[in-house]
MARGULO-962930 format. One record per residue (C-alpha): residue number from 0; residue in one letter; x negated, y negated, z negated. Coordinates in nm, 3 decimals, m for minus. Layout:
@resi = NUM	resn = A	X = X	Y = Y	Z = Z
...
END
This chain:
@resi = 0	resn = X	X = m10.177	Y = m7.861	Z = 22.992
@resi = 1	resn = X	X = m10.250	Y = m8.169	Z = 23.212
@resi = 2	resn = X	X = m10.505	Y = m8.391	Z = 23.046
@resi = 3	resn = X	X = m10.509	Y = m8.792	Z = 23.066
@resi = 4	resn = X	X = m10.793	Y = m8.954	Z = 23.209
@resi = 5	resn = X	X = m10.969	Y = m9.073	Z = 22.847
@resi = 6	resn = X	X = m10.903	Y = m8.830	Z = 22.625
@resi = 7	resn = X	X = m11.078	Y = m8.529	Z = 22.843
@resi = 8	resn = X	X = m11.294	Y = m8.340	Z = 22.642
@resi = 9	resn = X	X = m11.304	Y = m8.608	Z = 22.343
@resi = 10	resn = X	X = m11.344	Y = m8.496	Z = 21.977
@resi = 11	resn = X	X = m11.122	Y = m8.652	Z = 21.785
@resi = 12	resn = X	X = m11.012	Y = m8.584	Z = 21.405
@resi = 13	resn = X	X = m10.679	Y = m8.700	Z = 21.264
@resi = 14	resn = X	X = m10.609	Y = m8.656	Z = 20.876
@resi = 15	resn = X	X = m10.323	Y = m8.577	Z = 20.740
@resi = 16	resn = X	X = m10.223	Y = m8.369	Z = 21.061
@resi = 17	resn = X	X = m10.046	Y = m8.114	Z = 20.892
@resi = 18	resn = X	X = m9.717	Y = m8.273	Z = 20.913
@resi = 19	resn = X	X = m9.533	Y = m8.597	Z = 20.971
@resi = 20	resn = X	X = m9.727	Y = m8.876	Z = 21.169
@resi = 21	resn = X	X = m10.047	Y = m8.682	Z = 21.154
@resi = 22	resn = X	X = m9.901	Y = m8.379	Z = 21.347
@resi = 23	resn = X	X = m9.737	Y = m8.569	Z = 21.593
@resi = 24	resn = X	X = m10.069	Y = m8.745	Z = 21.685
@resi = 25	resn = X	X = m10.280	Y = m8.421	Z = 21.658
@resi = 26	resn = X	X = m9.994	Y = m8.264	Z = 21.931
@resi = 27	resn = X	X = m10.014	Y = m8.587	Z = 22.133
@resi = 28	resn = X	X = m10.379	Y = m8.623	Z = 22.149
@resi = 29	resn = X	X = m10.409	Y = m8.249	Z = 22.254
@resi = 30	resn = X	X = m10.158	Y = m8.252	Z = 22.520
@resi = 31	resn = X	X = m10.441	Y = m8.551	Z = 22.687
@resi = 32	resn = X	X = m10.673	Y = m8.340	Z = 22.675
@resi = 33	resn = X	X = m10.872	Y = m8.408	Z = 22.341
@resi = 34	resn = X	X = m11.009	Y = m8.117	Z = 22.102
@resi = 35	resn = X	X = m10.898	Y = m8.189	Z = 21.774
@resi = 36	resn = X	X = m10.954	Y = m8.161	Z = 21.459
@resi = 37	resn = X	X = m10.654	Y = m8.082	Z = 21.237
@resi = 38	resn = X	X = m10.723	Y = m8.199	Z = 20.866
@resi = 39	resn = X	X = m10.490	Y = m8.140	Z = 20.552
@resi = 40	resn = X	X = m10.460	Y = m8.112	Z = 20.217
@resi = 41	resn = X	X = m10.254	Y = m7.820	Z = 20.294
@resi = 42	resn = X	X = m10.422	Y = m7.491	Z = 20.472
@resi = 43	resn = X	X = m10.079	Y = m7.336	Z = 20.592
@resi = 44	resn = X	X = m9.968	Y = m7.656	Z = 20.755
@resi = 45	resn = X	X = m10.321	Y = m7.751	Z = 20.901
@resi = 46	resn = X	X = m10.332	Y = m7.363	Z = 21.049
@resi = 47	resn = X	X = m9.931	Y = m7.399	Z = 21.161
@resi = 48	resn = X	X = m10.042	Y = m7.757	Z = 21.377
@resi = 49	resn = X	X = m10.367	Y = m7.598	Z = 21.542
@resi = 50	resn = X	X = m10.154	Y = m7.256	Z = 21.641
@resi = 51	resn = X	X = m9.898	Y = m7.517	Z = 21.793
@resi = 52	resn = X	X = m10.193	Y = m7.690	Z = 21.978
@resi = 53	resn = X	X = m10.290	Y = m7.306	Z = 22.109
@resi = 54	resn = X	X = m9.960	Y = m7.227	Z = 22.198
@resi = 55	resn = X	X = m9.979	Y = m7.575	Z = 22.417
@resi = 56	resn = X	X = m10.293	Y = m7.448	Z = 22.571
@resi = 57	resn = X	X = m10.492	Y = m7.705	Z = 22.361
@resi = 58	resn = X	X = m10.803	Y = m7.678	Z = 22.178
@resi = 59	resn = X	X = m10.820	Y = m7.740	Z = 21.799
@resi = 60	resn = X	X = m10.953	Y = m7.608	Z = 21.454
@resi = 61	resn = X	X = m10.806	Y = m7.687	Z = 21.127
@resi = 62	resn = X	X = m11.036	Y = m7.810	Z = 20.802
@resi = 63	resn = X	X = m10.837	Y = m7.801	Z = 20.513
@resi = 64	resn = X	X = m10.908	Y = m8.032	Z = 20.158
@resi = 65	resn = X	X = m10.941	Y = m8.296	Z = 19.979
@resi = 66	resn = X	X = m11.033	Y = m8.583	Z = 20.157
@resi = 67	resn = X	X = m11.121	Y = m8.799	Z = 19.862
@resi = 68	resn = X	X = m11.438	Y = m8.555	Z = 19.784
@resi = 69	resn = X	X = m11.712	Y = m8.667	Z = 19.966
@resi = 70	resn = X	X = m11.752	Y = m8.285	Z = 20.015
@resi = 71	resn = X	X = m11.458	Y = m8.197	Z = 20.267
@resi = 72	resn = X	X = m11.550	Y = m8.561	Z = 20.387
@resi = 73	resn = X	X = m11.862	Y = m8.361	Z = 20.480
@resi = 74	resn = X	X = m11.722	Y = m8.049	Z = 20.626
@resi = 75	resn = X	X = m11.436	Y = m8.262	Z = 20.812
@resi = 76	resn = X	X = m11.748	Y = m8.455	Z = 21.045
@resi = 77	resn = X	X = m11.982	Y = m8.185	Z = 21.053
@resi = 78	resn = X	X = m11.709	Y = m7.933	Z = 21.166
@resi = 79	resn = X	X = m11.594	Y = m8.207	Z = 21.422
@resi = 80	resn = X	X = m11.931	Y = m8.236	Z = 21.549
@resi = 81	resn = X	X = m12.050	Y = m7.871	Z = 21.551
@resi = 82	resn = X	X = m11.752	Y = m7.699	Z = 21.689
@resi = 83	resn = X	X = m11.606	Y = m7.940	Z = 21.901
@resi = 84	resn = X	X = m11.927	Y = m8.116	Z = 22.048
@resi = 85	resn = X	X = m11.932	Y = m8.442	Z = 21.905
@resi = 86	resn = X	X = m11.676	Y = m8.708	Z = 21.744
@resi = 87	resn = X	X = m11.521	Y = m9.002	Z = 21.960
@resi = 88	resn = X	X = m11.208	Y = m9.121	Z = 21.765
@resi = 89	resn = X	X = m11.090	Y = m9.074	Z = 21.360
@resi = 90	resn = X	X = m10.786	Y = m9.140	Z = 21.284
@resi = 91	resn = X	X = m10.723	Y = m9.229	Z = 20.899
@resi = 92	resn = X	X = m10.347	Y = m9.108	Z = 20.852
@resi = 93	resn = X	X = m10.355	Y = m8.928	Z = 20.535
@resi = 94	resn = X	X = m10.185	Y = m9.064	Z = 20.274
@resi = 95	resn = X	X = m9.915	Y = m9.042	Z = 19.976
@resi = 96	resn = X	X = m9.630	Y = m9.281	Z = 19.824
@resi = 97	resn = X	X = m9.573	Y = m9.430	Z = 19.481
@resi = 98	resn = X	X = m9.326	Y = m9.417	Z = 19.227
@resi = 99	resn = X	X = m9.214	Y = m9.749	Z = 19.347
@resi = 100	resn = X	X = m9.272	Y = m9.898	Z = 18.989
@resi = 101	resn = X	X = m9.403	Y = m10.226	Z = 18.891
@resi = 102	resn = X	X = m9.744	Y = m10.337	Z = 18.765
@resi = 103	resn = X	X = m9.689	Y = m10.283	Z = 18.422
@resi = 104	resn = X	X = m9.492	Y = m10.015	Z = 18.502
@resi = 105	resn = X	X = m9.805	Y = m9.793	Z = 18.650
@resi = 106	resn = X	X = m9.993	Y = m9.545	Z = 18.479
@resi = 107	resn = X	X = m10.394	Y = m9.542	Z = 18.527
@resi = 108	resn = X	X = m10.339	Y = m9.211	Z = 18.660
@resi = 109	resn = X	X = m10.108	Y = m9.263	Z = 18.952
@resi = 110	resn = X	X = m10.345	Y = m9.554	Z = 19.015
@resi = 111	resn = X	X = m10.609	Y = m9.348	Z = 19.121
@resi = 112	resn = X	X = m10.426	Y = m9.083	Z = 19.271
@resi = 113	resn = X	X = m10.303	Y = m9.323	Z = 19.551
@resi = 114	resn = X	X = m10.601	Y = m9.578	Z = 19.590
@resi = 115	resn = X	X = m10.799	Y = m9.229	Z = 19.595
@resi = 116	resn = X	X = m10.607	Y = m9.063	Z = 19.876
@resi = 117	resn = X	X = m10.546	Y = m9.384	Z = 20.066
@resi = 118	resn = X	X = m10.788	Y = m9.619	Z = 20.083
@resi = 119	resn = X	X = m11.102	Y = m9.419	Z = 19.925
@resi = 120	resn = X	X = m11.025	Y = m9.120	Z = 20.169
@resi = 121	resn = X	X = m11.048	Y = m9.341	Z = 20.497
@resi = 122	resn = X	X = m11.379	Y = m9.531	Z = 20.333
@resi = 123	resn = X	X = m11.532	Y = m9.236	Z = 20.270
@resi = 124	resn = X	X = m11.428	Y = m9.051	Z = 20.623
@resi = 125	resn = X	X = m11.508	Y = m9.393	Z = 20.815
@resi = 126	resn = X	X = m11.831	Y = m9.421	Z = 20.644
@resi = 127	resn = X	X = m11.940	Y = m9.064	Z = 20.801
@resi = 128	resn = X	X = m11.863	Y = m9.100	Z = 21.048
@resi = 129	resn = X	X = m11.973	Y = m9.412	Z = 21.189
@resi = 130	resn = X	X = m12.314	Y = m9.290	Z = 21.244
@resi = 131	resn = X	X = m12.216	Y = m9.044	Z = 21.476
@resi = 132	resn = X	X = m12.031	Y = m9.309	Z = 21.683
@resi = 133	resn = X	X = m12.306	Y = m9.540	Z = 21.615
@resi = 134	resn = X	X = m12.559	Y = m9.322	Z = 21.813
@resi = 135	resn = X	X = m12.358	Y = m9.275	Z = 22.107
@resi = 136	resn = X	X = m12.292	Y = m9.620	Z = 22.137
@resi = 137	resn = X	X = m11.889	Y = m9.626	Z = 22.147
@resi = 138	resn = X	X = m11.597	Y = m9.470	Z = 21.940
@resi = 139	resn = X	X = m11.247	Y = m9.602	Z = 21.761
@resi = 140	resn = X	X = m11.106	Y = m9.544	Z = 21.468
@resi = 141	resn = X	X = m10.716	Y = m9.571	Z = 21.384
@resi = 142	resn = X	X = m10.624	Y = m9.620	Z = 21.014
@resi = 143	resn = X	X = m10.262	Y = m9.587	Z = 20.946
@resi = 144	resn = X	X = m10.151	Y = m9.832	Z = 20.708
@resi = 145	resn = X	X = m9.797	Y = m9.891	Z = 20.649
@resi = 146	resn = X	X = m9.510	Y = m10.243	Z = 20.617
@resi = 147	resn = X	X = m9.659	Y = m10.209	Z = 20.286
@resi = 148	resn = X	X = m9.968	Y = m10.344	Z = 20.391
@resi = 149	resn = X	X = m9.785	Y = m10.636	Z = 20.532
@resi = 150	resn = X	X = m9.598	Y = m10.794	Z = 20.214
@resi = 151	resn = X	X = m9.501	Y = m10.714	Z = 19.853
@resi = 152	resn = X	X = m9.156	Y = m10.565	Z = 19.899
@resi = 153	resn = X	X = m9.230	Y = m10.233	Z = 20.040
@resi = 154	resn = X	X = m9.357	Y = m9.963	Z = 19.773
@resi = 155	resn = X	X = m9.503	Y = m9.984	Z = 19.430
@resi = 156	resn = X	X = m9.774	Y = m10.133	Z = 19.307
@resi = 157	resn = X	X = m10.058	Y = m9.874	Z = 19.367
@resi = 158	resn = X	X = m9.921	Y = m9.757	Z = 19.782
@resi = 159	resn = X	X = m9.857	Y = m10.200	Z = 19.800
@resi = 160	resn = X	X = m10.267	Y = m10.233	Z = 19.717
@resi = 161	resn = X	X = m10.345	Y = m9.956	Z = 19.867
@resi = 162	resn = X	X = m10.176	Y = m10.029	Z = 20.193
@resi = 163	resn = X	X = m10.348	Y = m10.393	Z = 20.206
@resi = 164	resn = X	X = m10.703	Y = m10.277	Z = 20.092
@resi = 165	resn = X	X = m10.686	Y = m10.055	Z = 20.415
@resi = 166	resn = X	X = m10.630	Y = m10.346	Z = 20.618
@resi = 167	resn = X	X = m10.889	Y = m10.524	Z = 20.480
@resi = 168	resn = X	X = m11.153	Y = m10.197	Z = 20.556
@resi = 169	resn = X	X = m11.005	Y = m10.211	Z = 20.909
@resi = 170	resn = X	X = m11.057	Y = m10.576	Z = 20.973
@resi = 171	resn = X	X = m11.406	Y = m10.561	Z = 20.817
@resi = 172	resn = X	X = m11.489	Y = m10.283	Z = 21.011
@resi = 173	resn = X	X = m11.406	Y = m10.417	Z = 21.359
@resi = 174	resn = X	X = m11.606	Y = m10.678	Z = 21.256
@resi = 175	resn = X	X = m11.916	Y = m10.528	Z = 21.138
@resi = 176	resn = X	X = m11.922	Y = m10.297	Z = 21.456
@resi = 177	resn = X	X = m11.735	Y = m10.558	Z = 21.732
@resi = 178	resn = X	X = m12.086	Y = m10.590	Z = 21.959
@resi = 179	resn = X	X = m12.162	Y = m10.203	Z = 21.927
@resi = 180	resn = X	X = m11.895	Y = m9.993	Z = 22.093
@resi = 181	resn = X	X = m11.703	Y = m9.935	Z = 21.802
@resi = 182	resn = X	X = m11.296	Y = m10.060	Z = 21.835
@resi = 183	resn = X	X = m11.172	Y = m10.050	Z = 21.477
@resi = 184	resn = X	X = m10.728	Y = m10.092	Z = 21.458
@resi = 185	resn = X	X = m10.451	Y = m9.972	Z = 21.285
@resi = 186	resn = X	X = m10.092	Y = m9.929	Z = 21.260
@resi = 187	resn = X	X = m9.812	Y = m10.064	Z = 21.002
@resi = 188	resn = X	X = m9.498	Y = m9.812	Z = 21.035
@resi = 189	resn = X	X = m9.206	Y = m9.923	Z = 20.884
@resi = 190	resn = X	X = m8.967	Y = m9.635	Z = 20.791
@resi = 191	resn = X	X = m9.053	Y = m9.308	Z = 20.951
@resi = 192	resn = X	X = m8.900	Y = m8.994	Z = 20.980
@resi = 193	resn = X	X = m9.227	Y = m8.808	Z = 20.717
@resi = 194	resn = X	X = m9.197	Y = m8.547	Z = 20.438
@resi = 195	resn = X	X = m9.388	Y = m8.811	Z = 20.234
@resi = 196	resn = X	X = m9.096	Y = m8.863	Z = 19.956
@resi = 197	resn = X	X = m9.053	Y = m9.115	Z = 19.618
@resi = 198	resn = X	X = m8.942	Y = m8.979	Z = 19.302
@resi = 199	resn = X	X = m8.897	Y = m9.311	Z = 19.121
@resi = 200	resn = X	X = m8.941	Y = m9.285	Z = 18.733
@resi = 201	resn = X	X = m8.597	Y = m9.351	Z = 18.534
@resi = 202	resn = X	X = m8.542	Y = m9.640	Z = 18.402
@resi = 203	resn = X	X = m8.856	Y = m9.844	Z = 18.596
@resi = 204	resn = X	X = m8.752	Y = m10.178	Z = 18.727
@resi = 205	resn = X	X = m8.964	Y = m10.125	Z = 19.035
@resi = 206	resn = X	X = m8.665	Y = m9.931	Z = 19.255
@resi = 207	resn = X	X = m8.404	Y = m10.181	Z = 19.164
@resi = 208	resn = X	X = m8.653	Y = m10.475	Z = 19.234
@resi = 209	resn = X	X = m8.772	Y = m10.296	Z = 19.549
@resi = 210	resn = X	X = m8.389	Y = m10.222	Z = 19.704
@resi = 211	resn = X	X = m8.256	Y = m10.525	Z = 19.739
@resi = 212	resn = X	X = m8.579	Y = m10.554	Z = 20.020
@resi = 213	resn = X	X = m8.474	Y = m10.236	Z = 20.130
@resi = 214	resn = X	X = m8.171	Y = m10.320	Z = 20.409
@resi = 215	resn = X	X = m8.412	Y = m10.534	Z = 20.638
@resi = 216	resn = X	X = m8.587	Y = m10.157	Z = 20.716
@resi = 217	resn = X	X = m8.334	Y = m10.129	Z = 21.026
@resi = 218	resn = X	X = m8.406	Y = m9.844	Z = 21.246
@resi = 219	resn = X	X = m8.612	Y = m9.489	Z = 21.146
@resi = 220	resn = X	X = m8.853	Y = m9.408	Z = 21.355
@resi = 221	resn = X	X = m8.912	Y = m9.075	Z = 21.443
@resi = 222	resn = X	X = m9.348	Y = m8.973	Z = 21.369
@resi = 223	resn = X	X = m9.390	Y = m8.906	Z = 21.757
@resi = 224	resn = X	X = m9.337	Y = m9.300	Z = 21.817
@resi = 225	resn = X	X = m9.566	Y = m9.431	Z = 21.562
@resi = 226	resn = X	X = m9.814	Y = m9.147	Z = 21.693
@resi = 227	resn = X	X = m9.800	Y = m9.273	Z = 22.053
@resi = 228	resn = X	X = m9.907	Y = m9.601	Z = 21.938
@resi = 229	resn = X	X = m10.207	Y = m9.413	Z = 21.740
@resi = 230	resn = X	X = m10.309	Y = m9.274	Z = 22.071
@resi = 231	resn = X	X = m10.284	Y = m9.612	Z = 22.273
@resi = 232	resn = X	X = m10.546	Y = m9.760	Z = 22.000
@resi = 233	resn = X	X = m10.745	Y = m9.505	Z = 22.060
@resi = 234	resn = X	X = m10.748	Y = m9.533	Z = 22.384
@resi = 235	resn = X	X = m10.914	Y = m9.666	Z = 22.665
@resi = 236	resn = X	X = m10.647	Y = m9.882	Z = 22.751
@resi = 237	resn = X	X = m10.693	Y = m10.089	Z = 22.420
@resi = 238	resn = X	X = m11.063	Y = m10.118	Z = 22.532
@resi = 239	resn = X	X = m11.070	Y = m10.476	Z = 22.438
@resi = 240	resn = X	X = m10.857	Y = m10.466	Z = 22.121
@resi = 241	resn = X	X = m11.020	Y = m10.382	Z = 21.810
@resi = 242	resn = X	X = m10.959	Y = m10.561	Z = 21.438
@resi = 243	resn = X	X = m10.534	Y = m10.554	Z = 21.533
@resi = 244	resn = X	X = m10.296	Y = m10.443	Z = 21.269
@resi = 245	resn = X	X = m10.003	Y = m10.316	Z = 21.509
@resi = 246	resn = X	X = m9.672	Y = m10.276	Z = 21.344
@resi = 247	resn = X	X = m9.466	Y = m9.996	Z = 21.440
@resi = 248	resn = X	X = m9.147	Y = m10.074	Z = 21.235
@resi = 249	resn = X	X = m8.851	Y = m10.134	Z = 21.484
@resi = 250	resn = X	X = m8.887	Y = m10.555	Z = 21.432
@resi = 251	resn = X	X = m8.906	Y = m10.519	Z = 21.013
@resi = 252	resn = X	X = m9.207	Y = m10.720	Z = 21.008
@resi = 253	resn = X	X = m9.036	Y = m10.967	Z = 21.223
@resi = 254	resn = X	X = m8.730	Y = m11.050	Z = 20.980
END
């Protein structure tokens, strides 16, 4: 496996990298050269991406959890920084959809659920580690955000807030940490090939509000093009770009 000049021997950690977006970056970060860190809710699928990453003649190790408990938060950094040397990029992919309903619509439950695993989730992770990158004077983080994050017409209520509250962490972020080596960024997908899938509650008002939005989604990406522009991010070619909210949705954000 030939490895990139930048990514050589870098720790990296990507959420969510048991399918999807997240295994597509995991792959694509390997193949440069990175060890990675292969993080899931799911242990099968976490183990399935890191024997892929083997079989590539990469270097990885799965965690596998909850990354809304501070306690896999925990093991996800320390496991980064104990078996792979040391943590140079996080990327924040991990996530889940929305019933697609309206405010009133939304129980307290479902809330949670999504603010927990999407914009808690990449606090939480940022927030350790940060300190790490902190010390060694340079590191990026990627947060994957979606269209949703963009404008109204997108998802539901809870993925909608969700979406926007993790650009606001990423723009905070990037400022907070501009002057000491940390690049902060993220990326807006519009419709992407995923296994993330919406079971919309019958009789909700939310879908039928939602699809008349829906035919301006053009083209479906498939995860390894949203996951290249993970890697640019995080890369030293976007050296001087940090606080950017990069939409990867085939010109949606532009109609």
């Amino acid at each position: 496996m030939d490895a990139v000049q930048g990514f050589r021997d870098k720790s990296v950690i990507v959420t969510g990298a048991g399918s999807g977006i997240g295994r597509a970056a995991a792959i694509e970060f390997a193949k440069r050269g990175a060890r990675v860190l292969v993080a899931d809710i799911n242990e099968k699928r976490a183990n399935d991406v890191v024997a892929e990453i083997h079989a590539l003649g990469g270097v990885a190790v799965a965690v596998a959890g909850d990354l809304s408990n501070q306690n896999t938060v925990e093991k996800v950094v320390s496991t980064s920084i104990d078996v792979h040397g040391g943590l140079d990029v996080l990327v924040n992919n991990a996530g889940i959809m929305d019933s697609m309903s309206a405010n009133d619509e939304v129980s307290i439950e479902e809330w949670e659920r999504v603010i927990r695993v999407n914009l808690t989730a990449p606090f939480l992770l940022s927030r350790a580690a940060l300190p790490h990158m902190l010390s060694q004077g340079k590191g990026a983080i990627v947060n994957t955000t979606s269209e949703a994050g963009l404008r109204g017409s997108c998802a539901g209520t809870p993925y909608t807030v969700s979406k926007h509250g993790l650009i606001g962490l990423t723009k905070s972020d990037a400022v907070m940490y501009r002057n000491r080596g940390i690049r902060v960024n993220a990326v807006a997908p519009g419709g992407t090939k995923t296994n993330i899938s919406v079971v919309p509650i019958p009789g909700n008002k939310g879908p039928e509000v939602l699809g008349s939005y829906m035919a301006n989604v053009g083209k479906i990406a498939e995860a390894e093009e949203v996951a290249a522009a993970i890697v640019f991010l995080a890369s030293d070619l976007a050296s001087d770009i940090t606080g950017v909210v990069l939409p990867v949705d085939g010109g949606w954000s532009a109609v």
